[in-house]
Residue, then its C-alpha position, 0 to 999 in steps of 0.5 A: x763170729x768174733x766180736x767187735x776189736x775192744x782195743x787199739x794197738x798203739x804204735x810206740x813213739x820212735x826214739x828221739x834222734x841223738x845229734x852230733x855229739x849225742x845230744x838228744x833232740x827234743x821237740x821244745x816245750x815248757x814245763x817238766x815233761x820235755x826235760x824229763x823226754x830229753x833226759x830219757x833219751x840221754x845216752x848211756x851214762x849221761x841219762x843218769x848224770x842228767x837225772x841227778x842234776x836235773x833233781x840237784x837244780x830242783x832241790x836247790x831252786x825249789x819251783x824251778x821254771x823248766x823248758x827245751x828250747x834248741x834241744x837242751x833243757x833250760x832252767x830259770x828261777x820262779x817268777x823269772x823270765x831269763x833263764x840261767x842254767x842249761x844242759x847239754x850232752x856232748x860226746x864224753x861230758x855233759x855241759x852245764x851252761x851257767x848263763x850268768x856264770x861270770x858271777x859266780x864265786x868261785x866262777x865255773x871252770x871251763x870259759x865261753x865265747x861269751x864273756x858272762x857264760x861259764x861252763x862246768x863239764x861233767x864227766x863219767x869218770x869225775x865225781x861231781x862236786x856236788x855241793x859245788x853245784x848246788x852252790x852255784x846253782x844257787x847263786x845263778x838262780x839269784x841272779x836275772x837270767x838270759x833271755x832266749 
């Protein structure tokens, strides 16, 4: 007669269902754990792009505030509520939201419909500029953040 069962098998969570564009959607949270959930169910190239600038973010704002909210991460500086920073993944790019990016020198490239938001869009193909961001990154973090 066998003994009493010692385990439980565990169902594995289901993947997180990529909306349009492909961006992943991720129940909102604070703190690392839900960026680190979105940026696990980033597609294809995107997971790794998301990592790198997820840990770019980190080294330029040491303690860096993290959440998901809308189903993209958001980054705010220590000891800040608004946040000035988020990512989200679109068909061919990731757009990185610098909230407060009409401040930034040299302002972001890409224009928002809203007139302090600028967008830097980073691609498979294009190398980031990395010191560029980290510069910006820096700066947007100086700056008091939206809040949302």
């Amino acid at each position: 007669m066998p003994g009493p069962r010692t385990s439980k098998a565990v169902a594995s969570p289901a993947s997180p269902r990529l909306l349009s564009g492909g961006n992943p959607q991720i129940p909102k949270g604070e703190g690392d754990a839900p960026v680190q959930a979105w940026i696990a169910a980033a597609p294809e190239w995107k997971r790794a792009a998301a990592a790198r600038l997820d840990a770019l973010v980190e080294q330029a704002v040491p303690g860096v505030r993290k959440a998901v909210k809308w189903n993209s991460p958001l980054y705010a500086a220590p000891g800040q509520e608004g946040w000035f920073l988020s990512l989200h993944c679109f068909t061919r790019y990731i757009k990185v939201a610098f909230l407060t990016g009409a401040h930034l020198e040299p302002v972001p490239p890409e224009a928002s419909k809203h007139p302090q938001t600028r967008y830097l869009h980073v691609f498979e193909e294009a190398p980031l500029d990395e010191a560029q961001f980290l510069d910006w990154v820096r700066q947007a973090a100086a700056i008091p953040g939206e809040r949302m």
